[in-house]
C-alpha positions as CSV (number, residue, x, y, z in Angstrom):
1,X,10.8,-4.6,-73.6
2,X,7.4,-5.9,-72.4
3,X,4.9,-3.4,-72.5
4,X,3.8,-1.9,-69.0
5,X,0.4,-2.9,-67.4
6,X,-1.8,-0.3,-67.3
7,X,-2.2,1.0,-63.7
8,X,-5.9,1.0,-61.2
9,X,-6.9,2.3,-58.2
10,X,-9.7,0.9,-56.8
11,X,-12.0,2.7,-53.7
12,X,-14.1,-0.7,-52.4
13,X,-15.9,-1.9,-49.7
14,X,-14.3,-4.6,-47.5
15,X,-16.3,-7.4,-48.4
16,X,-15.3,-6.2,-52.3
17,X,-11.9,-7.5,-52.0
18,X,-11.9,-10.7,-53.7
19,X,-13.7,-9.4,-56.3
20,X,-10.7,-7.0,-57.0
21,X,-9.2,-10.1,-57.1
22,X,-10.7,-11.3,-59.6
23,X,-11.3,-7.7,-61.7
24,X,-7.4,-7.7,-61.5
25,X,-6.7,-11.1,-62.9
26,X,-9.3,-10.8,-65.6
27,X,-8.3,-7.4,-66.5
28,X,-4.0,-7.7,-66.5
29,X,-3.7,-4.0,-64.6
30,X,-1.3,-3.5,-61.9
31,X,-2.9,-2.3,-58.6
32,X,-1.6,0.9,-57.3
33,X,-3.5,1.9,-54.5
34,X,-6.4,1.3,-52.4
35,X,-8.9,2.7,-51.1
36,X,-12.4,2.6,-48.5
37,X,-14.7,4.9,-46.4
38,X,-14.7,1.9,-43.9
39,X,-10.9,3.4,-42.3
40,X,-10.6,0.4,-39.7
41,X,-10.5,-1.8,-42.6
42,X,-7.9,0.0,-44.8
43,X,-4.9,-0.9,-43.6
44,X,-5.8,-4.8,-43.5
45,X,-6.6,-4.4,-46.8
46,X,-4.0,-2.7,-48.0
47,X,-1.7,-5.5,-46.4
48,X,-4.2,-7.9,-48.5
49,X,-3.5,-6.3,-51.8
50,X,0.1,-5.7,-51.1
51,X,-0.4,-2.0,-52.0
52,X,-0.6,1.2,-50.9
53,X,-4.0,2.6,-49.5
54,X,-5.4,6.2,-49.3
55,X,-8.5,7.0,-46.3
56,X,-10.1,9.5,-49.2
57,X,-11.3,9.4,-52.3
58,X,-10.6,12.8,-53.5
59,X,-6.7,12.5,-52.9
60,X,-7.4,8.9,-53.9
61,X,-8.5,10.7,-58.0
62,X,-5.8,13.3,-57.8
63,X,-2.9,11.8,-57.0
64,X,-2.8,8.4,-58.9
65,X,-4.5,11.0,-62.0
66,X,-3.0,9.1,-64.4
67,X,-4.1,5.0,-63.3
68,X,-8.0,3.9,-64.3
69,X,-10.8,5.0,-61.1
70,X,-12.6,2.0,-60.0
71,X,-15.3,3.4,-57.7
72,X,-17.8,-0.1,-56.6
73,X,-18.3,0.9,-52.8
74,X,-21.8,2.0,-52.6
75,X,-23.1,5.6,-52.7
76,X,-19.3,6.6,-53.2
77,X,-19.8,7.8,-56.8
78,X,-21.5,11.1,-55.3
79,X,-22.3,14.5,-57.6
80,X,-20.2,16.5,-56.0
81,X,-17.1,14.6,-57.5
82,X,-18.3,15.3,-61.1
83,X,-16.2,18.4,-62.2
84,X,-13.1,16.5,-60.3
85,X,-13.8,13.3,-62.1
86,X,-14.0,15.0,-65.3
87,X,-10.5,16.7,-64.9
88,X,-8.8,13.1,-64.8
89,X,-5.9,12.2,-67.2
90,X,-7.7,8.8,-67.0
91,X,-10.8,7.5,-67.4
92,X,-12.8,6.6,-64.3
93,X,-15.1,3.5,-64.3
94,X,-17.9,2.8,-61.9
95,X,-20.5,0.2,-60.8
96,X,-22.1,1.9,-58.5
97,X,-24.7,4.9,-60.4
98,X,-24.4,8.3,-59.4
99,X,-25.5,9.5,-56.2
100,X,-27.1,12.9,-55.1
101,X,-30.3,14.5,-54.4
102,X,-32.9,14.9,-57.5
103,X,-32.1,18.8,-57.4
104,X,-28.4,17.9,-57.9
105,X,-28.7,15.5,-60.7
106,X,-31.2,18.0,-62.9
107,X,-27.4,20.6,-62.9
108,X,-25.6,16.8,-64.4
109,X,-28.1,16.7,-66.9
110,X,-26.4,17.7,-70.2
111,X,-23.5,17.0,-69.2
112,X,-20.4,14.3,-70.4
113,X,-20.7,11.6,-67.8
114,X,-18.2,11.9,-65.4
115,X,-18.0,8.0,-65.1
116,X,-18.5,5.1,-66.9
117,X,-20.5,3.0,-65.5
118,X,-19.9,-0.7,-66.4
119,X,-21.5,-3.1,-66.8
120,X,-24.1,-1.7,-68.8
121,X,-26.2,-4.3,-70.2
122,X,-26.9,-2.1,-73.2
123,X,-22.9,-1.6,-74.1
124,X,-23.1,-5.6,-73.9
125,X,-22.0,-7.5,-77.5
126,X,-24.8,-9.1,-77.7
127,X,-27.3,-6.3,-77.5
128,X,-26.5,-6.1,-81.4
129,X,-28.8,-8.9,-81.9
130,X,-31.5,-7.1,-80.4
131,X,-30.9,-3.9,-82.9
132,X,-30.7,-6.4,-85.5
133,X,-33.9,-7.7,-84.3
134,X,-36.1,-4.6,-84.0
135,X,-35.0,-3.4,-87.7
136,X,-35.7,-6.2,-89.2
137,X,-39.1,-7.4,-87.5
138,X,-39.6,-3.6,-85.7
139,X,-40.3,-2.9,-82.5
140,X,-41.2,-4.9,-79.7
141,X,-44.7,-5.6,-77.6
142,X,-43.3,-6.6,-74.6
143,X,-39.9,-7.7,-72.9
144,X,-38.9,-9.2,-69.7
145,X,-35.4,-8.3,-68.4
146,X,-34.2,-10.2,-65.3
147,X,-30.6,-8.4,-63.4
148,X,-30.0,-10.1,-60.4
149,X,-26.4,-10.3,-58.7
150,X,-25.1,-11.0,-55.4
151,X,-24.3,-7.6,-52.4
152,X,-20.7,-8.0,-53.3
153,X,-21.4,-7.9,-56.9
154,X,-23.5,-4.9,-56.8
155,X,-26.5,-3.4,-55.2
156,X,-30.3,-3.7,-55.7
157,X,-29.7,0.5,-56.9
158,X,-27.1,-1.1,-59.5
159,X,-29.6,-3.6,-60.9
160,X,-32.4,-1.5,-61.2
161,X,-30.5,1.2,-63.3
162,X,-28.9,-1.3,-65.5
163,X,-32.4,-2.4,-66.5
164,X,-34.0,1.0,-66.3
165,X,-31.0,2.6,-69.0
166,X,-31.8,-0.9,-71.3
167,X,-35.5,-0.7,-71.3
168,X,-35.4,3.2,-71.7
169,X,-33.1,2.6,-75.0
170,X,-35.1,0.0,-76.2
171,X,-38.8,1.4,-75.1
172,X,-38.3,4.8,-74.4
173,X,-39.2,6.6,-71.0
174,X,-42.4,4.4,-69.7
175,X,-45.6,6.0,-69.0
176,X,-46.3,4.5,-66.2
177,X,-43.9,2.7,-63.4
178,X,-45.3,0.0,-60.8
179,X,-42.9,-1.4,-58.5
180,X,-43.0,-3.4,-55.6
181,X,-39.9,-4.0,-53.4
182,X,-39.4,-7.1,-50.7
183,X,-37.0,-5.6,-48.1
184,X,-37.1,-4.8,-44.3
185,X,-38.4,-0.7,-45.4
186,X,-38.6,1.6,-48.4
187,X,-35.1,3.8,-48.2
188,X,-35.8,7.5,-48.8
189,X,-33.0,7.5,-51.5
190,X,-33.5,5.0,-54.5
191,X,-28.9,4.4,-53.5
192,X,-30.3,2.8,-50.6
193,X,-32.4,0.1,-52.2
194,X,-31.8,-3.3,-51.1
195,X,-33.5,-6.8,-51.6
196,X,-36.0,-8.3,-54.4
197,X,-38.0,-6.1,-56.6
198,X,-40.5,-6.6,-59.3
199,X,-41.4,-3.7,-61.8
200,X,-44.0,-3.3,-64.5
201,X,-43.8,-0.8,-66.8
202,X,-46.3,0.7,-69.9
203,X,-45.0,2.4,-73.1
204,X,-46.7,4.4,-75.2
205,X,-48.8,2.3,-77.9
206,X,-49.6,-0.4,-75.3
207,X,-46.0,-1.9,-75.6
208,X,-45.2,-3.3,-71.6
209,X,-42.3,-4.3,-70.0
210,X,-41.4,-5.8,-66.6
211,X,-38.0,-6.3,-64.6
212,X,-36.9,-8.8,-62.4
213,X,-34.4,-7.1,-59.6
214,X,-32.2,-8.3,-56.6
215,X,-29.2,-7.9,-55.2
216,X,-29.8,-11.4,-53.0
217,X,-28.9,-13.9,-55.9
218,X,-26.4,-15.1,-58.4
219,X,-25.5,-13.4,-61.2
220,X,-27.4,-13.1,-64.1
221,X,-28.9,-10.5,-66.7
222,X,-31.1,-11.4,-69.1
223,X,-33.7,-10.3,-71.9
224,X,-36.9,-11.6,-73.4
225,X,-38.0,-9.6,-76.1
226,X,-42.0,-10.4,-78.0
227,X,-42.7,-9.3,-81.0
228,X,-45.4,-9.9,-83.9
229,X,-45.2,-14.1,-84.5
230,X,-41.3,-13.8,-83.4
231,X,-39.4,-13.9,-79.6
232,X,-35.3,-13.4,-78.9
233,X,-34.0,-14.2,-75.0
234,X,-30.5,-13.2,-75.1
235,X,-27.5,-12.3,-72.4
236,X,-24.6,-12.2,-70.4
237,X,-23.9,-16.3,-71.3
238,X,-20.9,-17.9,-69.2
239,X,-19.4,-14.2,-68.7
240,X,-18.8,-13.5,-64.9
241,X,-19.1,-10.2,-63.2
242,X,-15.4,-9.9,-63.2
243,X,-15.1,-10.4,-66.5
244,X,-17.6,-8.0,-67.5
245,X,-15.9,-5.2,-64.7
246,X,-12.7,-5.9,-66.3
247,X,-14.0,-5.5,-70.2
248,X,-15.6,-2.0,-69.1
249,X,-12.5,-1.1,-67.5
250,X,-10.1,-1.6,-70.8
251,X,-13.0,-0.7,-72.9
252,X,-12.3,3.0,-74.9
253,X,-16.0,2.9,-76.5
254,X,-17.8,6.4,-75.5
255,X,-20.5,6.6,-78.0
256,X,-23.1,4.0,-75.4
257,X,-23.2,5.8,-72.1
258,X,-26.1,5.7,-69.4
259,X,-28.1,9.1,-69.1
260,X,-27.7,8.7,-65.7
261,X,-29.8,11.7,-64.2
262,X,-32.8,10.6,-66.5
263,X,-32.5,6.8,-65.5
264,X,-32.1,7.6,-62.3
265,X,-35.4,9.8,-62.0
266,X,-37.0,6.6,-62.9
267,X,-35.2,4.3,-60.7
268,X,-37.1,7.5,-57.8
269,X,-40.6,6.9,-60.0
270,X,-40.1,3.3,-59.0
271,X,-38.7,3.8,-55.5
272,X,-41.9,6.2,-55.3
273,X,-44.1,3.3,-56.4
274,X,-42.8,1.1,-54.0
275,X,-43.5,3.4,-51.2
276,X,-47.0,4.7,-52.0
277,X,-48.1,1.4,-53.4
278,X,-49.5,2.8,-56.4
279,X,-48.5,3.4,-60.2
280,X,-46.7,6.4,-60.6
281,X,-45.6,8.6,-63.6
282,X,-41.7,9.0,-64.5
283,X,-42.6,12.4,-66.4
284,X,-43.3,14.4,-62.8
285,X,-39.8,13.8,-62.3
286,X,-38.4,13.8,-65.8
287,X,-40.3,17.4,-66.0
288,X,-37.5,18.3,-64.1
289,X,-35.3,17.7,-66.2
């Protein structure tokens, strides 16, 4: 007897739906049910996917408790749904970061994430080479990561705390965060982000970094890492978005998760920066913490 497919249930935007697609091909897991905070939509979808669809995402992590949570749709992965989350049979997988006010996020800090969020660029297989790098030539000067994707892919917030949670591994928190941010307005929430963004960031000893954001683009996530005499670029290669969602949904590993309250304080230093036009410092809102 064949063995059965592991079961997901996925809460999406609309314009998300070929991606599931995709995620499901890649990934060999039967759909179970569907789900989207856009209710006009849900039962054409539903009829798309030829399964069954649920108008709440609650009900949606209770009652299929024991098939993988795929949460993409924007803002959806709110704090409140921690503790639930966390009671799930299965695992629950998300590319969208955690969203909540700064107050909320300080009572997550701590805690086990109640997500995983995927894909993060430092879980990737070839981040080894860049361990391998620092302890044999030491730590870097300067890197430059680029993380753009398209709005179905993911979201300018996305981006930026992909490459905030890699840069913070490799660099530590930065002591100073200047951003700048293309886009019709500054959102009040760093969730709301959309568009192009450029940020430079300083490390303790003089070491600098800068990122490369949008969610306006093609795929791609890369690094450039300078060192004494020596330089690596490495990244995601030919991979594709839904073959990365669909490694991070089958993938087990639990030792490389995001801090996500600490990354997200400075995905708000750079939101900050962006709005004030100035440099600010990520330990007035780490202090927090």
């Amino acid at each position: 007897m064949a063995d059965k497919k592991p079961e997901l249930v996925a809460w999406i935007a609309p314009e998300q739906v070929n991606l599931l697609k995709e995620v499901l091909k890649a990934s060999k897991v039967k759909l179970a049910a569907i789900g989207t905070s856009h209710q006009s939509d849900l039962p054409s979808i539903g009829e798309i996917l030829k399964t069954e669809t649920c108008s709440d995402l609650r009900s949606l992590t209770t009652t299929y408790d024991d098939a993988i949570l795929w949460i993409a749709e924007p803002h959806a992965y709110d704090v409140s749904l921690c503790e639930l989350l966390r009671h799930r049979s299965s695992q629950t997988v998300t590319t969208t970061p955690l969203s909540g006010s700064m107050d909320a996020l300080v009572h997550e800090a701590g805690k086990p994430p109640a997500a995983k969020f995927i894909p993060l660029m430092r879980r990737s297989a070839s981040c080894g080479e860049v361990q391998d790098e620092i302890e044999q030539f030491g730590q870097p000067i300067s890197a430059h990561c680029t993380m753009t994707c398209s709005s179905v892919e993911g979201t300018l917030w996305s981006r930026l705390f992909d490459a905030m949670d890699f840069i913070h591994g490799l660099f530590g928190a930065p002591e100073i965060v200047q951003a700048f941010l293309h886009s019709n307005r500054v959102p009040d929430e760093p969730s709301d982000l959309r568009g192009h963004m450029t940020v430079n960031l300083q490390f303790q000893h003089n070491r600098v970094a800068t990122l490369l954001l949008s969610d306006q683009s093609s795929w791609k996530r890369e690094l450039q890492m300078i060192g004494e005499d020596h330089s690596l670029t490495f990244g995601d290669g030919d991979a594709t978005p839904p073959q990365l969602i669909a490694e991070g949904i089958h993938s087990c590993e639990t030792t490389t998760t995001a801090d996500a309250p600490r990354v997200l304080a400075l995905c708000e230093a750079a939101r900050l920066s962006c709005l004030t036009g100035a440099s600010e410092q990520p330990s007035r809102v780490l202090d927090m913490f």
